[in-house]
C-alpha positions as CSV (number, residue, x, y, z in Angstrom):
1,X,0.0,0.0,0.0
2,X,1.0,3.6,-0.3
3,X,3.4,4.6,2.1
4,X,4.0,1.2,3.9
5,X,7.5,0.9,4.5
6,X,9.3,-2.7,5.2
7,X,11.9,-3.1,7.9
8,X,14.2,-5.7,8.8
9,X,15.6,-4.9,13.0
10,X,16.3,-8.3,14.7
11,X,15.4,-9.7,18.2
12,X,14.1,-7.2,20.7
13,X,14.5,-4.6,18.9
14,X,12.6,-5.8,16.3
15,X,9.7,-6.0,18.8
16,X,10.4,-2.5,20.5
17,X,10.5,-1.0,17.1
18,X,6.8,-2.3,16.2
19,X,5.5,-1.2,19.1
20,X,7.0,2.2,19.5
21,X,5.9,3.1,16.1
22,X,2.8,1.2,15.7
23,X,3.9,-1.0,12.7
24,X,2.9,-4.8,11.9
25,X,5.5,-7.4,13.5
26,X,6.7,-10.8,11.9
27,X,8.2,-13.1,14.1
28,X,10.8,-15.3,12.5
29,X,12.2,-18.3,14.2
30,X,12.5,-20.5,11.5
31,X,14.3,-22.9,13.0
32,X,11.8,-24.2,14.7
33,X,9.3,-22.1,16.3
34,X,7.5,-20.0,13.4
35,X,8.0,-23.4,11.4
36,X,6.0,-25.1,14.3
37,X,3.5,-22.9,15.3
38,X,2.2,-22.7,11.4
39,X,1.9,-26.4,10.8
40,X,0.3,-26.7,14.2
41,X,-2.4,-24.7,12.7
42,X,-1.8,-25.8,9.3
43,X,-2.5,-29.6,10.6
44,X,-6.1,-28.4,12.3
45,X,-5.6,-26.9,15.9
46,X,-8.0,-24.8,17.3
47,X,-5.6,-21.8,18.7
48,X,-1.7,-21.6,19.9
49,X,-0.9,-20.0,23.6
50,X,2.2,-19.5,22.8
51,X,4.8,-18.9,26.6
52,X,7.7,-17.5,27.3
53,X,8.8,-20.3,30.2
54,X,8.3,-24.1,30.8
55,X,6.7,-23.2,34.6
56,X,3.9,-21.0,32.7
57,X,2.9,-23.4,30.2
58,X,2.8,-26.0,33.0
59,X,0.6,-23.6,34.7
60,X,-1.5,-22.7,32.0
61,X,-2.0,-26.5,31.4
62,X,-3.2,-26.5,35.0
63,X,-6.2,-24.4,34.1
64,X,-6.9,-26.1,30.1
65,X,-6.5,-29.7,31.4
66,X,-7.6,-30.8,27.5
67,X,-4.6,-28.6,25.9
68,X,-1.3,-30.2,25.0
69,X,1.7,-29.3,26.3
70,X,4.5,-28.6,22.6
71,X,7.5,-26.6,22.8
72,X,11.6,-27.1,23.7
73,X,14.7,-26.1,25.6
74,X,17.6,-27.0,24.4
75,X,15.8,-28.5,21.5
76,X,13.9,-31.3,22.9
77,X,10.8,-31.1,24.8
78,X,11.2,-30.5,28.4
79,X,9.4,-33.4,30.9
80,X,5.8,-34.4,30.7
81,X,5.2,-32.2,27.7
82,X,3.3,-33.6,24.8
83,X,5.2,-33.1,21.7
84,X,8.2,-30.7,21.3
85,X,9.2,-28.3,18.7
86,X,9.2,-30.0,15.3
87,X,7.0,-28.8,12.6
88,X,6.9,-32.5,11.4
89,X,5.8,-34.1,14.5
90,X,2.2,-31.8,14.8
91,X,-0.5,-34.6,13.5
92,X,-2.1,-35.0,17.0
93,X,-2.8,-31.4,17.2
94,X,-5.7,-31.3,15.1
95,X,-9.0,-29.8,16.9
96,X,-6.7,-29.5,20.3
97,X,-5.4,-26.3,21.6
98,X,-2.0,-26.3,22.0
99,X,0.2,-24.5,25.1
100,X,3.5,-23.9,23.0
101,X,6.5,-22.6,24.4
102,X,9.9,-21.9,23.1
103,X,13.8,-20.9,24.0
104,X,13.2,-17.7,22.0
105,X,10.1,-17.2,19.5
106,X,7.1,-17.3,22.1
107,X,9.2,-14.8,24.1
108,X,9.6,-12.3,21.2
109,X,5.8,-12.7,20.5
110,X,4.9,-11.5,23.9
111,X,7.4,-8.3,23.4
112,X,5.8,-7.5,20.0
113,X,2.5,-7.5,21.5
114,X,0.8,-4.1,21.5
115,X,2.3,-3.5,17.8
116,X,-0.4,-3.1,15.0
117,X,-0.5,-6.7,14.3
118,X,1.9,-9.7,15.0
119,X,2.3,-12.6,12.8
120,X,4.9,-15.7,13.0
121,X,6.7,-15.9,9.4
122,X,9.5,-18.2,8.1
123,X,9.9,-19.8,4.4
124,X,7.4,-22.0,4.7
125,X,4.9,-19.4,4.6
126,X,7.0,-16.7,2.9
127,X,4.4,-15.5,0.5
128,X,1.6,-15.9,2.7
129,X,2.7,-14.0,5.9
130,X,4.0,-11.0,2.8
131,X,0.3,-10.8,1.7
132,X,-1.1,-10.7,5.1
133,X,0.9,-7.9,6.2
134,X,0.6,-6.3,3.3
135,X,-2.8,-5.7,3.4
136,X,-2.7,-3.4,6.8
137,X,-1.9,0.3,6.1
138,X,1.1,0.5,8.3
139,X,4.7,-0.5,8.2
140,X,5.7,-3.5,8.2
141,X,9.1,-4.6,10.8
142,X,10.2,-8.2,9.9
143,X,12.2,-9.4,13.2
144,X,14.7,-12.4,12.8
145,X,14.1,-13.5,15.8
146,X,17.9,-14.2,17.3
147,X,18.2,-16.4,20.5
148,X,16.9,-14.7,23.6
149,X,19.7,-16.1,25.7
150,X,22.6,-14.7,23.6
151,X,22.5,-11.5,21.5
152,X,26.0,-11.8,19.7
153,X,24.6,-15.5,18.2
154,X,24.7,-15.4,14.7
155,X,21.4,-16.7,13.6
156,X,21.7,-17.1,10.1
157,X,18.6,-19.1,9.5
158,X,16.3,-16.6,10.7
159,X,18.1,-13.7,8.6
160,X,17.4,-15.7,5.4
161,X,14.3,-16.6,6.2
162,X,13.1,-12.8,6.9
163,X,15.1,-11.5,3.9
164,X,13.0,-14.7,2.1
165,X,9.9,-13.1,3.2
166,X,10.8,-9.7,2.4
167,X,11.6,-10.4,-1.5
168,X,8.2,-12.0,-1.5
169,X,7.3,-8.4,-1.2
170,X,10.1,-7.0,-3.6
171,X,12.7,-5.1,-1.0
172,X,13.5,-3.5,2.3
173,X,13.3,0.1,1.8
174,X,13.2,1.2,5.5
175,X,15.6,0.0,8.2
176,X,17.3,-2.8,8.0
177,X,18.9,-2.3,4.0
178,X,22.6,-3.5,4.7
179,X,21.4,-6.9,5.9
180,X,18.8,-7.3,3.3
181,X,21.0,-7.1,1.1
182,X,23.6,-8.9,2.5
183,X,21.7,-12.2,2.8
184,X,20.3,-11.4,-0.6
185,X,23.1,-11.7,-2.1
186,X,24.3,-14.9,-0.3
187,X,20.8,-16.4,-0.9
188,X,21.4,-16.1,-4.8
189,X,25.2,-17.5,-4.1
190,X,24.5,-19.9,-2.2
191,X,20.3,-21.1,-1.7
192,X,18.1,-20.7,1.3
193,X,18.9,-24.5,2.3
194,X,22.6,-24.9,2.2
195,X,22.5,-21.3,4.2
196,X,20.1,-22.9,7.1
197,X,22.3,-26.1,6.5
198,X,25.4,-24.4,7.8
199,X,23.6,-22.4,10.1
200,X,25.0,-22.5,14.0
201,X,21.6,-23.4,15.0
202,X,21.7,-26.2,12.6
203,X,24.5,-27.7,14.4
204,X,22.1,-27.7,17.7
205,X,19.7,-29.6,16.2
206,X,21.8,-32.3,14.6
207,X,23.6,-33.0,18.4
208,X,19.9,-33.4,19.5
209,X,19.0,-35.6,16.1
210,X,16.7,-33.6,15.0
211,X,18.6,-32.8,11.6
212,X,15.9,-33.8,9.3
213,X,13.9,-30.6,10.5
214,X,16.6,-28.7,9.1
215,X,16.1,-28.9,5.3
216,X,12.0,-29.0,6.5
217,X,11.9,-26.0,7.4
218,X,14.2,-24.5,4.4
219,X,11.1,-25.2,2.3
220,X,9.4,-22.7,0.4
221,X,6.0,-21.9,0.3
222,X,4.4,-25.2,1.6
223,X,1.3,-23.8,3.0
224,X,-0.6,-20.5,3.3
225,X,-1.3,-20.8,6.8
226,X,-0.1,-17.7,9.0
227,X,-0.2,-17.4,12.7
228,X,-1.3,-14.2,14.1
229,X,-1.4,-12.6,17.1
230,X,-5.3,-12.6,18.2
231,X,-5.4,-11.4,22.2
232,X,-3.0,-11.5,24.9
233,X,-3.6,-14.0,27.8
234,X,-2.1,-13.1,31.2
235,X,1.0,-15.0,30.5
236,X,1.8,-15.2,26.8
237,X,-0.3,-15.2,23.1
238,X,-3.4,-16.5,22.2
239,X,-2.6,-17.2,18.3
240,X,-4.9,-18.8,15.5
241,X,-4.9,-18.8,12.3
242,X,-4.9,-15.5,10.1
């Protein structure tokens, strides 16, 4: 739309930015959390609360006795949870709600609440989550979302995967140019899967055997499904399908 501008500002940032100026967020973790959260809802679940800690989802479960527990530290689920954080281990969702938490994208959709809109983007939605945004008459801040614990870790995945997203829409003409076009350029060099193949985060998942999520969530464009943002719950996200 006229006068929308596109951003690229990673982790908190990211999420102060959107709120400060009242722009639309995306929220990319692509490996796994945006990945997970859209097949969740892609496979047929009713809504996502997406956490920031293990104790709060516990808690939440507590109260929604009939929700699954999903979600990861360290990669693997943590103890008595349901299902962890693999977008291709999501069949039993269907028609459940789902209490999701993760080391670092449920957190950064909690700090982005309170921005004109917040979605959850990575490739596998690329096109889709460009669209959806699109459509509002605001800017648009696309947030790689980093690793909450460490600010100086170089999460490469989730760089590709928002500069994916933005040249669904054609460029980044407002913050955030030297990056876009710095993984621009490497995703024409090199490809969107070798760059979340030799990603650091990669490396994680393959010392937890999780590997084959890897070139998973490289995909492009498997599904139109976007999670957004629909009301905040006391302790995290309530998110459904946009």
């Amino acid at each position: 739309m006229s006068g929308q501008r596109w951003h690229l500002i990673e982790g908190e940032a990211g999420c102060r930015f959107a709120v400060d100026h009242g722009a639309v967020a995306i929220i990319v973790d692509s490996l796994r959390a945006s990945a997970t959260a859209t097949m969740i809802l892609h496979e047929g679940a009713t809504a996502i609360l997406a956490v920031r800690e293990v104790d709060e989802a516990r808690s939440v479960k507590a109260e929604l006795p009939e929700a699954l527990l999903f979600g990861e530290r360290g990669g693997v689920p943590p103890e008595d949870f349901d299902g962890g954080n693999s977008p291709q281990e999501v069949a039993r969702t269907k028609g459940k709600t789902v209490i999701f938490t993760t080391t670092t994208g449920a957190g950064r959709l909690v700090s982005a609440w309170g921005s004109a809109a917040v979605y959850m983007g990575t490739t596998l939605n690329a096109r889709a989550v460009m669209k959806v945004a699109k459509h509002h008459n605001k800017d648009v801040v696309v947030i790689p979302a980093g690793l909450s614990s460490d600010p100086d870790f170089d999460a490469q995945e989730d760089r590709v995967a928002s500069v994916a997203i933005a040249l669904e829409h054609g460029s980044i003409d407002g913050e955030g140019q030297s990056m876009f076009n710095e993984y621009r350029t490497r995703i024409e060099a090199e490809g969107v899967g070798a760059l979340f193949d030799s990603a650091p985060h990669a490396a994680k998942l393959r010392k937890v055997n999780m590997e084959s999520d890897i070139a998973y969530c490289a995909q492009m464009n498997t599904t139109t499904v976007v999670p957004v943002g629909v009301r905040r719950h006391p302790l995290g996200v309530w998110l459904e399908r946009a």
